[in-house]
N, C-alpha and C positions, 0 to 999 in steps of 0.2 A: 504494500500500500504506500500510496506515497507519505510525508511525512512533513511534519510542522514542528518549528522548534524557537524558542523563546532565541532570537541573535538578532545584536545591533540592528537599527535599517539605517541599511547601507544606501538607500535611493538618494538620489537627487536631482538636481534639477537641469544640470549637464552633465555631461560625460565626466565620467570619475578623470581625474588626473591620472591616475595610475591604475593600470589595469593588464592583465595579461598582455594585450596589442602592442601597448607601448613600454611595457615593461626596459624590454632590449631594441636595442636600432641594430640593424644591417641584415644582409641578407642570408648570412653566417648564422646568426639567431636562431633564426628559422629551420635552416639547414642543417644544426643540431642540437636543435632545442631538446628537453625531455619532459617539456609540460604538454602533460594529454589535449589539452586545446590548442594550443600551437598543431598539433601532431594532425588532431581531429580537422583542421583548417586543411594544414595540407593534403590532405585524404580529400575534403570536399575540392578543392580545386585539380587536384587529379582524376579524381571521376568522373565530374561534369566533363574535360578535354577527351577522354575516352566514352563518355556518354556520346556525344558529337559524333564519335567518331565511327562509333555502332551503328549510331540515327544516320548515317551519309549511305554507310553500306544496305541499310532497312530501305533507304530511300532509291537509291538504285534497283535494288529486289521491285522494290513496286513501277519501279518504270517501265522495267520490260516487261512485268505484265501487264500491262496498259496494253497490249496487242496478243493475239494469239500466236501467230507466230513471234519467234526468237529474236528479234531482229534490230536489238538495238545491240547486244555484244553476244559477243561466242557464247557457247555453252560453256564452255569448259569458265570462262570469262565469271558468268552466271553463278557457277557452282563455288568459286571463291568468293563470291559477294554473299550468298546467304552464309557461306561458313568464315567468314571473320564477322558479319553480324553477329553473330551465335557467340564466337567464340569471347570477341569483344564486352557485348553487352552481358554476357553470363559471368564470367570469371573476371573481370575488368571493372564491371559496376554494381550489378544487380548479386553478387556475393558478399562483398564490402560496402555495398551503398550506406545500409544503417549503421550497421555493428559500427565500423571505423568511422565514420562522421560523428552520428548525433550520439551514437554509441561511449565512444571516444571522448567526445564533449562531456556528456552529464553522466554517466555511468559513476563515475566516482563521486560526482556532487550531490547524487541521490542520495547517495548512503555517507554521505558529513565522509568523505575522504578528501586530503589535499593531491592525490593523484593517486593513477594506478600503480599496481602492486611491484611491477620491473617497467620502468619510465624509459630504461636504453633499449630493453625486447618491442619497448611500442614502435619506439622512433627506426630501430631495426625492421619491423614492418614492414613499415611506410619504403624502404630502401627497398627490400625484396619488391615490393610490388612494386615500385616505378621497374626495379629491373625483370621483375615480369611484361610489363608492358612495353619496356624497349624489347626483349627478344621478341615481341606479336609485334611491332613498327617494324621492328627489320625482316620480316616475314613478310611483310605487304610490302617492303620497299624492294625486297629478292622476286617477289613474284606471286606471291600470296599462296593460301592451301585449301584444298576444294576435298575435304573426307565429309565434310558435316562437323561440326561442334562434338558430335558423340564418338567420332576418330574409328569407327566400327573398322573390327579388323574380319576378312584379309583385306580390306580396302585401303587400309591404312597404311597396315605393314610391306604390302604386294604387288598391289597395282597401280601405285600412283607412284608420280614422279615428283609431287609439290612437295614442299618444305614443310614435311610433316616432326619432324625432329626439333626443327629450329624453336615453331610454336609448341613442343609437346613438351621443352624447355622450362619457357616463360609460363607455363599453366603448372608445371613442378613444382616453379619458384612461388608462385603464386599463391598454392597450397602450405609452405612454408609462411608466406605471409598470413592467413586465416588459421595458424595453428599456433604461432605467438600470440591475436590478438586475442582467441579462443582462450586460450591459458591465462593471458593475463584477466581478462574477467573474472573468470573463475577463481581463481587468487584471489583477488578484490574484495570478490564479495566475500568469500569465506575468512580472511583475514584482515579487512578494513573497515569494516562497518562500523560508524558512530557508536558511542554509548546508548542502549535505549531502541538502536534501529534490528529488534528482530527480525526474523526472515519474515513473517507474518507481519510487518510495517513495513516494507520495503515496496517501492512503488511495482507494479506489474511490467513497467518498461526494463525494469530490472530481470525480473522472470524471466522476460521474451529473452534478454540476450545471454542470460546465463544458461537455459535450452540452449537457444542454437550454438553457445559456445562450448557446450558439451557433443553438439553434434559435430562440429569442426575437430574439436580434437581428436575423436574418434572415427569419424568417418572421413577425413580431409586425405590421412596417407593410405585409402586404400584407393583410392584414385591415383595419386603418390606413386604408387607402387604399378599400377598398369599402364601408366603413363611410360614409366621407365621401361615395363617388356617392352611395351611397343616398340620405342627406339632402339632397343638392343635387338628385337627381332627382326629390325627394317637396315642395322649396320653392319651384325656380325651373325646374326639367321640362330640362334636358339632356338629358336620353334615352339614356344611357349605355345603357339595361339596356331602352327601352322598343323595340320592334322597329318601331313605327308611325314614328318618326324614327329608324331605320338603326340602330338598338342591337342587343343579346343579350340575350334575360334569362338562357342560361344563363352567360353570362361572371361575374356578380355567384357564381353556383358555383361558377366554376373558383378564382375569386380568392377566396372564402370558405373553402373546403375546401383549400386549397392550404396554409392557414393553420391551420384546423382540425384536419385531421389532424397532422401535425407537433404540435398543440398538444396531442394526448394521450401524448405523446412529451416533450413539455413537462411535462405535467404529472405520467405513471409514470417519467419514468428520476431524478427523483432519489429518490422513494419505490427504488428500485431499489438506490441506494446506500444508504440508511438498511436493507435489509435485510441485505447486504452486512456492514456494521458489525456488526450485529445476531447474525448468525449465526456469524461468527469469533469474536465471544465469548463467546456462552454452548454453542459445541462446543470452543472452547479450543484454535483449530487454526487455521492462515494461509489463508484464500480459496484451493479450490481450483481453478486454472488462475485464476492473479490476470491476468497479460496477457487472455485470451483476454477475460476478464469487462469488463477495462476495454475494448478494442478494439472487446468487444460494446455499449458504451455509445454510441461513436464510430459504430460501423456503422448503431446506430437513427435516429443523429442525421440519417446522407447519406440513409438508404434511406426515412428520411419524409417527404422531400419529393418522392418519385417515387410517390406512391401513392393522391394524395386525389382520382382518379377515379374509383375503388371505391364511392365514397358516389352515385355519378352514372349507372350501369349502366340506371336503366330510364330516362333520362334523356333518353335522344335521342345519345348519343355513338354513336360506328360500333362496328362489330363488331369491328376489328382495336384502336383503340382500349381499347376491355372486355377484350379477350384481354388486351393488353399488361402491362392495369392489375391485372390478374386473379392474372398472374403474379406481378407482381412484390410485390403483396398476399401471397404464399405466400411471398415471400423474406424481407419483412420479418420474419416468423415468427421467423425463424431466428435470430440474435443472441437473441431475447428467451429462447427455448429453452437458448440456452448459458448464459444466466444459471440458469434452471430447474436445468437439472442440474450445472451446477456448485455452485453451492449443496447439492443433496441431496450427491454427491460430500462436499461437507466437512463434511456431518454424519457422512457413513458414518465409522463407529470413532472417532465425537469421543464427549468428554467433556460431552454435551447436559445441561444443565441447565432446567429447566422453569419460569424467573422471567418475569413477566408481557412482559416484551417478546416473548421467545419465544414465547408463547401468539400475540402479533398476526401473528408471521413465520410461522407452519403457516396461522393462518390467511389470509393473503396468498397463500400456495405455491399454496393448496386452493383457493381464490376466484379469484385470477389467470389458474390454470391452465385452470380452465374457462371463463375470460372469451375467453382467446386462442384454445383448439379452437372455439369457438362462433364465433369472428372468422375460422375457416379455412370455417365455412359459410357467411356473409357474402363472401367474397371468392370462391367459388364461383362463377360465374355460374348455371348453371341455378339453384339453389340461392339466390341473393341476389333473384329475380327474384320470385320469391314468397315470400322471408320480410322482404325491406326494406318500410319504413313499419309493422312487426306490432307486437307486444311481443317477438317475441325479437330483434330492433333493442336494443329498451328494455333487458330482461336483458341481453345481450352487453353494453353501455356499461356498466352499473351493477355487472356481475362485474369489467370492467377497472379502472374509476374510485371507484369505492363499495368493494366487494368489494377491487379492490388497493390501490388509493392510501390510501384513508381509512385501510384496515390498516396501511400503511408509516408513515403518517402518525402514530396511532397507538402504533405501534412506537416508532417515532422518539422521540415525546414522551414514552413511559414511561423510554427507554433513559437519556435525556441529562435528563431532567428534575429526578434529583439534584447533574447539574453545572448546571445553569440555577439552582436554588434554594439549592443545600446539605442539601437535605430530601429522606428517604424518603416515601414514598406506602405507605398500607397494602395490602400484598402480596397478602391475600387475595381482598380485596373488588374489587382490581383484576384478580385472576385470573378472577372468577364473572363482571366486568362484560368481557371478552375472551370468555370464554366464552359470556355470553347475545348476544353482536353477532355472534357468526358463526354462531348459531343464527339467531337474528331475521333478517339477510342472507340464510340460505337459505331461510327462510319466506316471508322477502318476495319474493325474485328468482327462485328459481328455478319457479313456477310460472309466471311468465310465461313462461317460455321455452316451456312445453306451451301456454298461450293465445294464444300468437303463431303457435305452427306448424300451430294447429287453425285459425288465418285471422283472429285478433281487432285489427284494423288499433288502433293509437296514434293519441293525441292524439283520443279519439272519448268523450264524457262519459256515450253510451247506447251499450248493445253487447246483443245476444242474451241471452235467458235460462240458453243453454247452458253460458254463461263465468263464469255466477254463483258457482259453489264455486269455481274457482280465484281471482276476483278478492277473497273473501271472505279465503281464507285468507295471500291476500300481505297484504291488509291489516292485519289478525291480527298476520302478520308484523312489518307495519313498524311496530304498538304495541310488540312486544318488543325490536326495534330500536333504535327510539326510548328504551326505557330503557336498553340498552345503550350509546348514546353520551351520555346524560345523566348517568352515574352516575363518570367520570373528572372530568367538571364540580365535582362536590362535593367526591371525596377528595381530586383534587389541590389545590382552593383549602382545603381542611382541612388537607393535609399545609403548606402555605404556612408554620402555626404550630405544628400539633400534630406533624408528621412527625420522625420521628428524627435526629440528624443524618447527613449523608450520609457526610462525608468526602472527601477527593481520588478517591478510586479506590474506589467499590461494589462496581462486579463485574468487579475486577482486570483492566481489559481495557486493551490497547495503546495505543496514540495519544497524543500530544501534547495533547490536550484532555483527559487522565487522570491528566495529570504535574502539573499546575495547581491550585492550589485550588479548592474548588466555595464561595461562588458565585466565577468568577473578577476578577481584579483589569480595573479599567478598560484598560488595558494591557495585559494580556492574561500577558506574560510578566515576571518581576521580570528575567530578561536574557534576551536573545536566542538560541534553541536551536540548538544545532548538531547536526543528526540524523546519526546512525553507524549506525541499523539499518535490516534493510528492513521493510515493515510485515507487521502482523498476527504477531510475530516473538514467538509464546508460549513456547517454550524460552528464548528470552535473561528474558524478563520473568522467570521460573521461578527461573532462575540468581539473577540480580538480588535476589530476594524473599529465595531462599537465604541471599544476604553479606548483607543487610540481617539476619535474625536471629540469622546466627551474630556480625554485629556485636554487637547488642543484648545476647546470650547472653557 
């Protein structure tokens, strides 16, 4: 729960003097700072550059289908444009998007920490992942790689000539970076926590990332590890995967997907908790069924790694196998659902206010919701046997991951973004740009879902003349889209200087990263909090505000 605690207020009425931003000058500072916001900073300006860089290749994917024939670039051309999208937008931002940003930022501040638990393993991070992302630049600048984001061998190992080694590198390294910052959470929480901050007062944004950071540590190197056959079976021919020397190739699945799945578990449960935050305060009301929601965090963490045979049904596994995996694809369901409606629950009879974070949490509820029913047809068997490899494959991912994450995400950065800066962001232009992305998102996604069930197979650069309107009008779509996530780009680096000041506490909400100055101090705390309430605890806050102006009065 999140938490309230008797500390200075540190508000005022300009920007503190002194604050983590200006602490140190130069660009040295920065380059080896060891405070988790410094860190958390540079993480967001790395991903957004590789966000761009995903959305360029998404964007090319939708231009050549704008025609049924092929005929703006090769195929071959084609097939490296959807797989560095993939490979980009998956490992590059939608892995790291929350955990290392807003993760990074307040993780420690929730729980009365002056920083994470190893301050040089975070900053170490941030190094591995930029040099994951230079080995995927120099991939696209050598020629790029056309396997698919999923590297499925023998295609990987065998028959292709691209620069499968160079990227299966920087996705290595990559997983080294999500397995230090895994760790260090998990640290954190177990050995930093305030006086007074039980695990049972602990905000749920904390929950979300301490799951997925138990999924990172555990299931990060078994990708790790099939990464590496690959390369050593595509250099020096081990045969791990090749069947003509005693191998699998579908073992390179098992151990791919095992990792995979859990990774989008990885990647929505902390978007999960940034909704969580999100919605206790602008309905003004405590998370309802706080246990149930955290436990439900805990539940996705165990029940995703029972499930990534699901992706593997026409695959050659047995029948009892499909059943097994079929089921328990329908259970995972269930935790994400408690969240669903626990969530609506604490809107009912709250105090809902309509400020732009809010606008990305309906649209996440709305996006989400449909990403997970479409994932109960997927986990179907008759049903996955004929719509797996379609576009409603593509839709389903892209309502989970796009449609949910990038919204939480989203969310996230509008909500806490006056305590990351000090500065307001202008309210309107960020309402119409929330509004035009969950239009643009159904324009662009949800036809695919009707071109995928009408038989239009993925990853294919010519398709039938029949599919021509629907592939027309998602494209259409993902222009509107596209200016929809372009248009936060501007205001917020506009608000940087022009923006209002924030103040300690914008939208009067709970938590120990509210009691703080915006921006806050390198250290997080000027003394150590000792928490006496339980979170989301909007009647005490209520009280509080009250003596606070009958003092003043």
């Amino acid at each position: 729960m999140s938490t309230i605690v008797s500390l200075p207020d540190q508000s005022t009425a300009t920007l503190p003097k002194k604050n983590y931003i200006n602490a140190e000058h130069g660009l040295l500072s920065w380059l080896l700072t060891a405070d988790h916001k410094r860190i958390a900073m540079l993480y967001l300006f790395s991903i957004t550059f590789f966000f761009f860089i995903g959305g360029f290749f998404a964007g090319m994917v939708r231009l050549e289908l704008l025609t049924p024939a092929g005929d703006l670039m090769a195929a071959d051309t084609y097939n490296k444009m959807f797989t560095m999208h993939g490979i980009v937008m998956i490992f590059l931002f939608l892995v790291p998007s929350v955990p290392a940003t807003l993760g990074n930022f307040f993780l420690p501040i929730m729980i009365g920490a002056k920083d994470l638990a190893f301050p040089k393993i975070n900053l170490l991070s941030w190094y591995l992942y930029m040099a994951a992302g230079i080995f995927v630049i120099t991939t696209l600048v050598l020629g790029g790689v056309d396997t698919g984001w999923t590297f499925t061998t023998p295609l990987s190992t065998h028959y292709l000539n691209t620069h499968v080694a160079t990227t299966a590198t920087g996705i290595f390294i990559a997983g080294f970076s999500s397995i230090f910052t895994g760790l260090n959470f998990i640290v954190t929480v177990h050995r930093m926590r305030a006086p007074g901050m039980t695990w049972f007062r602990m905000p749920l944004f904390v929950w979300s990332n301490y799951a997925a950071s138990v999924l990172m540590v555990l299931g990060t190197p078994v990708l790790a590890i099939a990464i590496v056959l690959v390369a050593l079976e595509r250099t020096i021919g081990i045969g791990v995967f090749d069947p003509t020397k005693g191998g699998d190739p579908l073992l390179f699945q098992h151990l791919f997907w095992f990792y995979s799945h859990p990774a989008v578990y990885i990647m929505i449960l902390p978007g999960f908790g940034v909704i969580s935050e999100v919605v206790s305060t602008f309905t003004r009301k405590r998370v309802f069924g706080y246990t149930a929601v955290a436990f439900s965090s805990v539940a996705i963490a165990v029940f995703g790694f029972f499930v990534w045979a699901h992706h593997m049904f026409i695959m050659g596994v047995s029948n009892y196998s499909a059943l097994v995996f079929s089921l328990l694809t329908m259970l995972v369901a269930v935790p994400s659902a408690i969240k669903i409606f626990n969530w609506a629950f604490t809107m009912q009879k709250g105090s809902i206010t309509f400020e732009t974070p809010m606008l990305y949490v309906f649209g996440f509820i709305g996006l989400f919701t449909i990403g997970g029913l479409t994932g109960v047809f997927l986990g179907s068997l008759g049903m996955d046997v004929m719509l797996t490899e379609t576009y409603f494959v593509v839709a389903h991912f892209h309502f989970v991951m796009v449609g949910g994450m990038l919204m939480a995400f989203l969310a996230g950065i509008h909500f806490w973004w006056p305590k990351m800066t000090g500065r307001m962001y202008p309210e309107g232009v960020s309402k119409f740009a929330a509004v035009v992305t969950f239009i643009g998102f159904i324009l662009t996604f949800f036809p695919q879902f009707v071109v995928g069930y009408l038989g239009m197979p993925r990853r294919y650069a010519a398709y039938p003349a029949e599919y021509q309107v629907l592939n027309v009008l998602s494209t259409a779509g993902a222009t509107v889209l596209g200016v929809g996530y372009m248009l936060p780009l501007f205001y917020l680096a506009w608000s940087l200087k022009y923006g209002a000041i924030a103040g300690s506490n914008p939208w009067q909400a709970t938590g120990l990263e509210w009691q703080i100055q915006s921006p806050p101090l390198t250290e997080n705390f000027i003394e150590t909090p000792i928490v006496t309430q339980e979170a989301y605890d909007y009647e005490w806050l209520a009280k509080k505000q009250e003596r606070e102006l009958q003092h003043v009065g």
